[in-house]
N, C-alpha and C positions, 0 to 999 in steps of 0.2 A: 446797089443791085436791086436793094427792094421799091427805089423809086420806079424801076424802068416796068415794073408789073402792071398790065393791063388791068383797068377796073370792068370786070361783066358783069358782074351781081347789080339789077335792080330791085327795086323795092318789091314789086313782085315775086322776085325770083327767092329773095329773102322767106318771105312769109310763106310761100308754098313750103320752099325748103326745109321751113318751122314746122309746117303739119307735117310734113313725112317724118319728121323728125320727133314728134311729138306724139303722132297719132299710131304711125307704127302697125305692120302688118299682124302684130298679135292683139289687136282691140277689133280688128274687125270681124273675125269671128263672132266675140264679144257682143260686136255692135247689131249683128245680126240677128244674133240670137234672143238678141234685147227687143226686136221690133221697132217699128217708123213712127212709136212715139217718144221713142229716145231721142230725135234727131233735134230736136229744138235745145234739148240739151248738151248736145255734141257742139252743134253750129255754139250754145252760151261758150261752154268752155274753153274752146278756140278762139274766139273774140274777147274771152277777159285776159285769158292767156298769150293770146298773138299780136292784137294790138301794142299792149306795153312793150312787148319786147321786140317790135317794129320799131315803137317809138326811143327805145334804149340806144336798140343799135343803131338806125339813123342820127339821133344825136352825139356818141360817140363817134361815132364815123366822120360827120360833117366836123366835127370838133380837132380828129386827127387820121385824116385819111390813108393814112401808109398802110401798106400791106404788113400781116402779121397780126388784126386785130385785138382782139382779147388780150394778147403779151405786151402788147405795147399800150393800151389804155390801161392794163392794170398797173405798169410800172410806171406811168405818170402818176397816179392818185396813192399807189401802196407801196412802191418799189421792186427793187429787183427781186428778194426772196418769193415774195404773194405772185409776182407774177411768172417765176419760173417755178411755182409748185401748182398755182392754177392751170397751167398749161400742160405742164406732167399729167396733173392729173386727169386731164382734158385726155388729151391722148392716148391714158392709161384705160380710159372708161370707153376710147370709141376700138380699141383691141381688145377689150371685155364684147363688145356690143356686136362688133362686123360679124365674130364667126357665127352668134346668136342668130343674128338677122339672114345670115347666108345659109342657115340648118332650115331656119323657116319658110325661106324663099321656095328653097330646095323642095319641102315636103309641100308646102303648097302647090307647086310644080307638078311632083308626082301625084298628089290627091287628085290632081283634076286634068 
């Protein structure tokens, strides 16, 4: 079943997805409030932080391309327990995360 899943994600689509994911509607307030000589440090942080972990996942990728990532590279290298509790907890953290981001979305929304 999980051969017949289309691959969409490009490498692009990856690393944008990292900033949203990383950068997150609650920094830019933040970032604003910080002024346009923060930027050089924003774009650093992003590039030491987004690069590797381009270069992580396209190496585990090209290494074992099946759909289900992270579950399936950790249980080659750690096994079954590492990789059904890193994925728990994956999961656990993005049902902590969604309503966060969906309160913020929200009051962004109505602030403006």
């Amino acid at each position: 079943m999980s051969g017949s899943l289309k691959r969409e994600l490009g490498l692009r689509d990856v690393i944008l997805f990292s900033m949203a994911c990383v950068i997150g509607t609650r920094w830019l307030g933040a970032a604003a409030h910080a002024g346009a000589e923060t930027v050089p440090l924003w774009i650093g942080a992003a590039a030491l932080f987004l690069v590797p972990y381009a270069l992580a996942i396209g190496t585990l990728s090209e290494r074992d391309p099946r759909a289900g990532g992270f579950y399936h590279w950790i249980k080659a290298d750690f096994g079954e327990w590492p990789a059904f509790l890193c994925f728990w907890l994956y999961w656990t953290g993005i049902a902590c995360w969604f309503p966060n981001a969906a309160m913020s979305y929200m009051s962004t929304i109505l602030y403006t």
